[in-house]
NUTISE-582126 format. One line per field, with one value per residue (C-alpha): residue number from 1; residue in one letter; y, z, x. Coordinates in nm, 2 decimals. Example, Ala and Ser with C-alpha at 12.3 -4.5 7.8 and 13.67 -1.06 7.14 Angstrom:
BEGIN
n 1  2 .
res A  S .
yy -0.45  -0.11 .
zz 0.78  0.71 .
xx 1.23  1.37 .
// end
This chain:
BEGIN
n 1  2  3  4  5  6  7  8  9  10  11  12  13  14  15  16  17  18  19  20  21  22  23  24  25  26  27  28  29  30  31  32  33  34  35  36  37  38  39  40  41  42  43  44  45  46  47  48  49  50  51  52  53  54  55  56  57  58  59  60  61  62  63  64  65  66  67  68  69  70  71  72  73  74  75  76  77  78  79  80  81  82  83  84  85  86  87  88  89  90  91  92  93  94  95  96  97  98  99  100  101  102  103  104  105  106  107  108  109  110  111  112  113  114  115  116  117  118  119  120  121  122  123  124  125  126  127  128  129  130  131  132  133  134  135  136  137  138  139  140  141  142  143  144  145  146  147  148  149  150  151  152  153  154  155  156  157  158  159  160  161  162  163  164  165  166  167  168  169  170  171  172  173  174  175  176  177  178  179  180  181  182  183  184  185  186  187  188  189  190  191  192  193  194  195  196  197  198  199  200  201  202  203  204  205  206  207  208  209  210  211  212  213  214  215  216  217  218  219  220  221  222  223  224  225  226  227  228  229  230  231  232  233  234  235  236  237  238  239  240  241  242  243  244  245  246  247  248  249  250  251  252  253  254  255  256  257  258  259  260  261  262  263  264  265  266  267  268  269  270  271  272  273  274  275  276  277  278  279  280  281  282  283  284  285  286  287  288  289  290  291  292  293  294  295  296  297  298  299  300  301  302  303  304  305  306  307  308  309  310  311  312  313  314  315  316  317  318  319  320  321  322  323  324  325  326  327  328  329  330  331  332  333  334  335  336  337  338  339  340  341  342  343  344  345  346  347  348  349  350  351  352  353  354  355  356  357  358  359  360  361  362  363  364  365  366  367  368  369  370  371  372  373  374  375  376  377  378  379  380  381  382  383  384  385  386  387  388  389  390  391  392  393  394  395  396  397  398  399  400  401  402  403  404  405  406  407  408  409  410  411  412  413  414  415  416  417  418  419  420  421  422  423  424  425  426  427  428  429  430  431  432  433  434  435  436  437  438  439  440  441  442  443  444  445  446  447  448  449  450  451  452  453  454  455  456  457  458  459  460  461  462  463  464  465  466  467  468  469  470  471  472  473  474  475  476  477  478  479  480 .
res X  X  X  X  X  X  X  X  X  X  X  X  X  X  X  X  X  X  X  X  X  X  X  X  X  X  X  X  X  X  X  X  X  X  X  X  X  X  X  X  X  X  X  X  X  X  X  X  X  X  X  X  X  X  X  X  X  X  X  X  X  X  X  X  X  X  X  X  X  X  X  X  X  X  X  X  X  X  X  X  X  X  X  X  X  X  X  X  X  X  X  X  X  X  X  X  X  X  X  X  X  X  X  X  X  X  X  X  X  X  X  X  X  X  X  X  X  X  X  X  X  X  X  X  X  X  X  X  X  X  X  X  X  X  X  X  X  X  X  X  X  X  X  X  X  X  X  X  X  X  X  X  X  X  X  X  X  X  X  X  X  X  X  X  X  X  X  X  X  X  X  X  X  X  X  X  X  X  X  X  X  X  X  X  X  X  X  X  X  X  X  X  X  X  X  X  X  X  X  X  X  X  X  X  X  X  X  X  X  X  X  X  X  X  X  X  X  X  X  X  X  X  X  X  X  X  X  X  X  X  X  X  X  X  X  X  X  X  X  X  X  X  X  X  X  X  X  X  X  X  X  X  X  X  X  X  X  X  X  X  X  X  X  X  X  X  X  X  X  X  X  X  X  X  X  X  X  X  X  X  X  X  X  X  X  X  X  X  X  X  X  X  X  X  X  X  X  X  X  X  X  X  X  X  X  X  X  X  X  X  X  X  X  X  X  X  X  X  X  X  X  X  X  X  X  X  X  X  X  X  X  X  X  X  X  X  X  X  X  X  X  X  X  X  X  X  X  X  X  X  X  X  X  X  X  X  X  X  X  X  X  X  X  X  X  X  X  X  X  X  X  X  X  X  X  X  X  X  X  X  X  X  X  X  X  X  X  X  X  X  X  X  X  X  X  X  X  X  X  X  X  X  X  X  X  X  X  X  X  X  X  X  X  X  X  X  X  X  X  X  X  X  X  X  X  X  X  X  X  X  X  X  X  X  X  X  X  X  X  X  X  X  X  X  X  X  X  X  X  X  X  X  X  X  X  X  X  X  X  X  X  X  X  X  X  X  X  X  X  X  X  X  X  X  X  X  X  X  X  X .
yy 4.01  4.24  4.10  4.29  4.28  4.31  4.36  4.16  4.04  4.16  4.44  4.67  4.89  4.60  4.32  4.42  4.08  3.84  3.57  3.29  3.07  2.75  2.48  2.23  2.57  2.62  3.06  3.12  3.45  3.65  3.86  4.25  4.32  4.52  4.57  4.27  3.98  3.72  3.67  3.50  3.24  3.16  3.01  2.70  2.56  2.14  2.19  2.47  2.86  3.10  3.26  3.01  2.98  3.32  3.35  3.03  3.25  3.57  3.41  3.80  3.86  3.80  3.78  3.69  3.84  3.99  4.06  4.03  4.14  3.80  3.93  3.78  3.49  3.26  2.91  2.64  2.49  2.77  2.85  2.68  2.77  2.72  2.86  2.61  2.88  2.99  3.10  3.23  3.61  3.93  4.28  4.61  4.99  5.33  5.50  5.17  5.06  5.38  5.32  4.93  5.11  5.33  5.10  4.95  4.61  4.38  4.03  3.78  4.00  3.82  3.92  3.80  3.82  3.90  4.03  4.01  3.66  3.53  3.16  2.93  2.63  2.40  2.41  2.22  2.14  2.54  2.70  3.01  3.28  3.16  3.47  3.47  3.44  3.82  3.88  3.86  3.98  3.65  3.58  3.36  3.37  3.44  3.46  3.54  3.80  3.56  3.82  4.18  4.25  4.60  4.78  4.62  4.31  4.26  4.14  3.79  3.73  3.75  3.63  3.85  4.13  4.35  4.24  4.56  4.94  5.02  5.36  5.22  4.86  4.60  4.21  3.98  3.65  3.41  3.23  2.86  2.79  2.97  3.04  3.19  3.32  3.12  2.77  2.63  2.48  2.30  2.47  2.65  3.01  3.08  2.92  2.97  2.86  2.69  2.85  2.84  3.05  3.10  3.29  3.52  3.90  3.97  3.99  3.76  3.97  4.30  4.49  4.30  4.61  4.53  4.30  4.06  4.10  3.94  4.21  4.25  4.42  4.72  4.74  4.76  5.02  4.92  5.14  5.39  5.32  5.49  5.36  5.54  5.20  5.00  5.07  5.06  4.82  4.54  4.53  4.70  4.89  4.85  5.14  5.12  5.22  5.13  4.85  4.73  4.73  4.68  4.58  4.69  4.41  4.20  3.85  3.77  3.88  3.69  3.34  3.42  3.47  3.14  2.99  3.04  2.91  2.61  2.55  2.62  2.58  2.43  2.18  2.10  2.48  2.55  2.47  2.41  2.51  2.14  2.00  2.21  2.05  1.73  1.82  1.95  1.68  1.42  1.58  1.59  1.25  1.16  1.33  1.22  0.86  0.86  1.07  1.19  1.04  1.24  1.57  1.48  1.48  1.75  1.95  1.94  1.76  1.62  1.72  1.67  1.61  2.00  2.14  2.11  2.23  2.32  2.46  2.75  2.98  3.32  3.50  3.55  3.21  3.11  3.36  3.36  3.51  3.62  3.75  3.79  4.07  4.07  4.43  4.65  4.81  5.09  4.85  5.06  4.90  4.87  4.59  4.44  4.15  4.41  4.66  4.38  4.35  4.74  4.71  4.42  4.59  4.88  5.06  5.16  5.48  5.40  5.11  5.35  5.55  5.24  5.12  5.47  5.46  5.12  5.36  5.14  4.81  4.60  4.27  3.97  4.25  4.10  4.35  4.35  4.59  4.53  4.42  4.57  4.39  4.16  3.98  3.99  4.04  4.13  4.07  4.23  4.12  4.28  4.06  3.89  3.98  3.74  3.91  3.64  3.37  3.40  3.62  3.40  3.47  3.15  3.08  3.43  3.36  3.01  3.25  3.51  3.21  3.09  3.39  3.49  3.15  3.24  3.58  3.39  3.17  3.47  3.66  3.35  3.29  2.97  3.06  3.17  3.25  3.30  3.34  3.28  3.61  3.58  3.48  3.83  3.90  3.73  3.73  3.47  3.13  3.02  2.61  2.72  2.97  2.72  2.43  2.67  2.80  2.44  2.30  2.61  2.55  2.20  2.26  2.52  2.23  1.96  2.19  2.34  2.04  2.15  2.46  2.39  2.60  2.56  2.72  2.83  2.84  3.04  3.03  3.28  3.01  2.72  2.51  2.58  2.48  2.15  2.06  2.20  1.95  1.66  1.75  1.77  1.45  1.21  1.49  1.35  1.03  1.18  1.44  1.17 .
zz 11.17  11.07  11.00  10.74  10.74  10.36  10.22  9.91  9.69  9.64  9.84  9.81  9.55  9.38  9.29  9.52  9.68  9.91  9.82  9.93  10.24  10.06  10.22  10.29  10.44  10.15  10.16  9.77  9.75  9.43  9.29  9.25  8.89  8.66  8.29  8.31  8.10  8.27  8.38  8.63  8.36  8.30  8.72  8.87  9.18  9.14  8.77  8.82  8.70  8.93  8.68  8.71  9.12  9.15  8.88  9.10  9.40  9.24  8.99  8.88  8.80  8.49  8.51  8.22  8.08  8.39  8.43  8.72  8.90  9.03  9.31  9.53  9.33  9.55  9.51  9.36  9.05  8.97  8.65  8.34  8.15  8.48  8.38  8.41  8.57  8.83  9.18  9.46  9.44  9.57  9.40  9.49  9.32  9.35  9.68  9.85  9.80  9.92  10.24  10.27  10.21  10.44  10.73  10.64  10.48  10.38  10.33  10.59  10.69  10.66  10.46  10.63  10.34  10.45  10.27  10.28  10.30  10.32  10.44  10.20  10.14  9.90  9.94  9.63  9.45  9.42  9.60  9.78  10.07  10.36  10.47  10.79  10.84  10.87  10.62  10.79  10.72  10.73  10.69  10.41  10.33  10.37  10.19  10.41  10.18  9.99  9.74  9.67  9.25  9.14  8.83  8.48  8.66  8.74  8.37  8.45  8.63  8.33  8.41  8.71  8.65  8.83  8.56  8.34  8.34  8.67  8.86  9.17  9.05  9.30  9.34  9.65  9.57  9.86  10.04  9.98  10.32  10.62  10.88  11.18  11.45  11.30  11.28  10.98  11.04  10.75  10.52  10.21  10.19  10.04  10.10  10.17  10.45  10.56  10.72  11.13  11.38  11.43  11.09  11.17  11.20  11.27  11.66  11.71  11.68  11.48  11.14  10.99  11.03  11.33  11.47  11.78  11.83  12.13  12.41  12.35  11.98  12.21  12.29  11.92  11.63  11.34  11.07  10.95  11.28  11.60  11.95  11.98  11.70  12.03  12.13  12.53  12.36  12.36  11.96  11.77  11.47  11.13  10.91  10.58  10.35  10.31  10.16  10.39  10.77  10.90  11.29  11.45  11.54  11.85  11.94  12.07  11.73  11.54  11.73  11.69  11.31  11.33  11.52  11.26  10.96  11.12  11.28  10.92  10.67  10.34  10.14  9.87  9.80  9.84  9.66  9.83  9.63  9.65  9.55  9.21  9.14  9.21  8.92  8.66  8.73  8.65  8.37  8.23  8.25  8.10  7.78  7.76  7.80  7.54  7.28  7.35  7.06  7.18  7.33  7.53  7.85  7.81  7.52  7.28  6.95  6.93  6.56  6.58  6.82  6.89  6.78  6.90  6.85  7.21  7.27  7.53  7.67  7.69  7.49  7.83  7.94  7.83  7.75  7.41  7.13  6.90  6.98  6.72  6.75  6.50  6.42  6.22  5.85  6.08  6.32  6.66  6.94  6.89  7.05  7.38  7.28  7.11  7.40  7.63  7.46  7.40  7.77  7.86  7.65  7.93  7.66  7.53  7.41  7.21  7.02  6.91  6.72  6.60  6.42  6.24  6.00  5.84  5.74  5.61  5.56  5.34  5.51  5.54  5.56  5.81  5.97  6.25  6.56  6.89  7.17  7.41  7.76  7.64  7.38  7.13  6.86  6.75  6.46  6.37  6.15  5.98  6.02  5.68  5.73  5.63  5.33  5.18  5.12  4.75  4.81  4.89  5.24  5.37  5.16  5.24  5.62  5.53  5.35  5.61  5.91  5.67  5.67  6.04  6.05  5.77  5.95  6.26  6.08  5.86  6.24  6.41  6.65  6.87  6.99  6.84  7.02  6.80  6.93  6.66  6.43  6.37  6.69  6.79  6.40  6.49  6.09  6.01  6.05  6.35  6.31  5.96  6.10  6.36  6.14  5.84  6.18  6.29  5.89  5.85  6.15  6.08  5.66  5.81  6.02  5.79  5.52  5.79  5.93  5.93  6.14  6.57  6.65  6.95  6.86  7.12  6.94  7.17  7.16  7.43  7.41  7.59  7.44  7.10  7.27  7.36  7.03  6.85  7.08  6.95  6.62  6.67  6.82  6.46  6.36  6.54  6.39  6.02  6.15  6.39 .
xx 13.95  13.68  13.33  13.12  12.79  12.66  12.26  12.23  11.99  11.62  11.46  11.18  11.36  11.45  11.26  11.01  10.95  11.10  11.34  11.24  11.33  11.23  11.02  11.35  11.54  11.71  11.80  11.75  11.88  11.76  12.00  11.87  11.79  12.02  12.13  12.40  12.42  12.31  11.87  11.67  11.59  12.00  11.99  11.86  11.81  11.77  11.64  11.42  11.46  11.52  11.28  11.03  11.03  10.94  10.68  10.49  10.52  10.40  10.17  10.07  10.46  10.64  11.01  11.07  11.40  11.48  11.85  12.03  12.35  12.48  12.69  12.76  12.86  12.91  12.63  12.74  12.64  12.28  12.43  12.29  12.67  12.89  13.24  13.53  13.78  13.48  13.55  13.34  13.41  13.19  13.23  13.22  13.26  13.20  13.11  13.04  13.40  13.54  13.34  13.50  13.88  13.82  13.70  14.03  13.88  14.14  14.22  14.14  13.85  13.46  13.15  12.82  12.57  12.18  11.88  11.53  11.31  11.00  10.88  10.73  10.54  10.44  10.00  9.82  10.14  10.23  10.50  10.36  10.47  10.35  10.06  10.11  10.45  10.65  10.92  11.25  11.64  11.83  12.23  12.23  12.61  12.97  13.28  13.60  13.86  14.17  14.23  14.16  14.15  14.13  14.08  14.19  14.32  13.89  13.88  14.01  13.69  13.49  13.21  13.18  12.95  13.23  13.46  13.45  13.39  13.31  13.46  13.67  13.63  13.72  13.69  13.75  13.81  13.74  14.00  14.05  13.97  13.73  14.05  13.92  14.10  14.39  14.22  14.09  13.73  13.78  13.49  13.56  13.61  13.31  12.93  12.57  12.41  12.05  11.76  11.76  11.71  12.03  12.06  11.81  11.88  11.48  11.41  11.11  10.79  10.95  10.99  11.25  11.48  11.46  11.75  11.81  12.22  12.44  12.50  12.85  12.75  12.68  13.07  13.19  13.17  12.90  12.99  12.64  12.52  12.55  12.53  12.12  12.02  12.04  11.66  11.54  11.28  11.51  11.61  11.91  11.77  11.96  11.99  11.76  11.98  12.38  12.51  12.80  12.83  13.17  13.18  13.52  13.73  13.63  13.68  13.33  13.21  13.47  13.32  13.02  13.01  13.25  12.95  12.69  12.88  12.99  12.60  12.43  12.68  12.47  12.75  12.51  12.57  12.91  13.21  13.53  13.87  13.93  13.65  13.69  14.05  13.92  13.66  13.86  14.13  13.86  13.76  14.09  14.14  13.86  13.88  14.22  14.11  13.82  13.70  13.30  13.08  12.76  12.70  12.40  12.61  12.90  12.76  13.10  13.14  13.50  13.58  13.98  14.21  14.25  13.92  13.58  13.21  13.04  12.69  12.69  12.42  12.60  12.86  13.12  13.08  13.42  13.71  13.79  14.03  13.77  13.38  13.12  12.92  12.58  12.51  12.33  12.45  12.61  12.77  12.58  12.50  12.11  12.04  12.05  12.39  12.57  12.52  12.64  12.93  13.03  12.98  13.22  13.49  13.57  13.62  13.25  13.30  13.64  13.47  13.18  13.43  13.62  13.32  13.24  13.57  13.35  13.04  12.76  12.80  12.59  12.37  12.67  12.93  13.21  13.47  13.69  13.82  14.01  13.85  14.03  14.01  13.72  13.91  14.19  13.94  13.54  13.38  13.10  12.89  12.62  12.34  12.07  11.75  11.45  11.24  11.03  11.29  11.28  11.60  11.87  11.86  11.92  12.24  12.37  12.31  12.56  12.77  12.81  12.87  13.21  13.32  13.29  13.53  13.75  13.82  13.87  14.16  14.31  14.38  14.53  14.26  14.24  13.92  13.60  13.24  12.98  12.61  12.29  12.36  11.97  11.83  11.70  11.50  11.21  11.13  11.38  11.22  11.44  11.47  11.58  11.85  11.96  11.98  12.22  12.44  12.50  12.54  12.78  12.97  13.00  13.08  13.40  13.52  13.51  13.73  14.00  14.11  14.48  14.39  14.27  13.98  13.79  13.42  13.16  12.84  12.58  12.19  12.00  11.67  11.74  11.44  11.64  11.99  11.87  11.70  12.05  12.21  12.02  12.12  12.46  12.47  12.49  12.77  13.03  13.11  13.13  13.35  13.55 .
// end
């Protein structure tokens, strides 16, 4: 078994700051920023924003809207949207996963995940950095190899920011179980672990590049380093750049690895294979026991046996046949959704020229194209803009939601995911638009009955996704 030693998460290139070791040891690794789909303000950690942590610990900051590249993906349950087919999985491209192929990485191997933290406290009901503590490089997680994906086969992990368009695209998925040395010590495959000193790469006293290893490090190959990084000083000094370290094989450093997940594993982080089918069986059984009559808890109106109305936060949160795309009169890609989506396609270029044989399309206009790995189908839709709302605005907006539906229907879809078409217009008075999306929704549903639809309805604003909520809630029984 080879153990890889991986930098992740925010350094001084980016984000600029620590993460944070949190005041009950929790290692809240930030992921680096980056021009994927998912924010700071989309994770949590025991109700709060990722978002929100760091913006109390760098009160001068604003991270607001700050994408992310969640990878590793490997905490439990810091999604606000948590995907029902989710697994612990790690990605890797380009030049760095040339380097990982040809230090001969393969399954069964181990991925030690460290970056760069900083102690905290909590002093007059604020969380702050902790001055005179030194910023450290810690191990904060692992995920040991179950599965190698490569190229279009990445797609199935769609919500996976390595899931499309990346040269030399790869995924590991995490084994079910942590085997080491051929004994199963009965953790998952994949996990984070808790602050100790164990964890800590730092030798007491020095830079953070600056690392305490066991002796017997000195009698194995680190891969960017050389045997000179072992210092006469006493410390081992990492290189500053380089993503992935891969230590040659060695018994001594197999156990010790196997040493420091077992010591500082962190269960309230983790998510064992088995722990997931336990969940999804439950939840099975449960809806087939009872229909939901609210959608306080779960988030889905029940509008027939086979079709239902659920409120999601992002557009790739579930896999689905169809994929509305709100555009502009010349369907490109102008704002930051639509690029998203282009994007998740793999095929960005191709759908630029799909769109061009429409020309311009008038405000409600709603065509289709492929959507080539992302989904059987997009819509776009050219979006109604707000004049003065003595133009019929509103009812074309209605107008425009049926027939996002009705195009839906006529191309056999099961599945539809439709975010707010209006949401980024800030013109159009947005409890208005929310209130015709849910009413049109609803309207649709109530006069297709004979056809099953399952309909994720997106909204980027949370504070607006939990008041839609509460208004879908008296829906259900009418619709029952």
């Amino acid at each position: 078994m080879k153990i890889i030693i991986s930098r992740k998460g925010f350094d001084w290139a980016n984000g600029n700051v620590p993460s944070p070791v949190l005041p009950d040891g929790t290692l809240l690794s930030m992921p680096i920023p980056s021009y994927d789909d998912i924010s700071l303000g989309d994770l949590s950690y025991k109700g709060r924003s990722y978002r929100s942590i760091m913006e109390e610990l760098c009160p001068r900051r604003s991270f607001s809207g700050l994408l992310c590249h969640l990878d590793p993906d490997i905490r439990k349950n810091n999604r606000l949207v948590y995907p029902d087919d989710w697994v612990p999985a790690f990605g890797q491209a380009d030049t760095a996963q040339q380097h990982l192929e040809n230090q001969g990485v393969e399954k069964g191997d181990l991925f030690l995940f460290f970056g760069w933290f900083g102690k905290t406290e909590e002093k007059n009901g604020q969380l702050k950095y902790i001055a005179k503590e030194k910023d450290l490089h810690i191990i904060w997680g692992y995920l040991q190899i179950g599965k190698i994906v490569k190229g279009k086969e990445c797609s199935n992990y769609y919500w996976h920011p390595h899931a499309y368009g990346m040269a030399n695209n790869t995924i590991y998925e995490a084994s079910e179980h942590l085997v080491i040395n051929g004994v199963d010590t009965g953790l998952p495959g994949a996990g984070c672990l808790r602050y100790s000193k164990d964890v800590v790469l730092t030798k007491e006293g020095e830079t953070r590049s600056r690392w305490q290893l066991p002796e017997f490090f000195k009698e194995v190959n680190i891969s960017c380093h050389s045997k000179d990084c072992f210092k006469p000083e006493g410390y081992f000094q990492s290189v500053r750049i380089g993503q992935e370290f891969v230590v040659s094989e060695d018994e001594r450093v197999t156990e010790w690895a196997r040493n420091l997940i077992v010591n500082n594993y962190d269960p309230e982080a983790s998510l064992a294979a088995t722990e997931k089918v336990i969940k999804e069986e439950k939840k099975t059984k449960k809806t087939t026991k009872k229909k939901s009559r609210n959608t306080s808890d779960n988030e889905t109106v029940k509008t027939e046996k086979k079709t239902s109305v659920t409120v999601q936060k992002n557009v790739f949160s579930k896999r689905s046949d169809a994929i509305v795309n709100p555009t502009n009169k010349n369907l490109y890609p102008a704002t930051e959704l639509s690029r998203s989506i282009f994007k998740a396609t793999g095929e960005e270029m191709k759908l630029k020229e799909d769109r061009k044989e429409f020309g311009i399309c008038p405000e409600g206009s709603v065509v289709t194209t492929t959507g080539y790995r992302l989904c059987k189908l997009i819509i776009h839709v050219v979006t109604p803009k707000w004049q003065d709302g003595s133009h019929d605005e509103e009812k074309l907006l209605g107008d425009t939601y049926h027939r996002i539906l009705d195009t839906a229907r006529e191309n056999k879809c099961k599945s539809i995911t439709i975010p707010m078409i209006t949401e980024e217009d800030p013109a159009f008075p947005i409890m208005n638009a929310a209130c015709i999306f849910i009413d049109s929704v609803m309207k649709w549903v109530e006069e297709n009955r004979d056809y099953p639809l399952n309909i994720y309805i997106v909204f980027s604003d949370q504070g607006l996704a939990k008041q839609v909520k509460k208004m879908m809630n008296p829906i259900e029984p009418d619709c029952a």
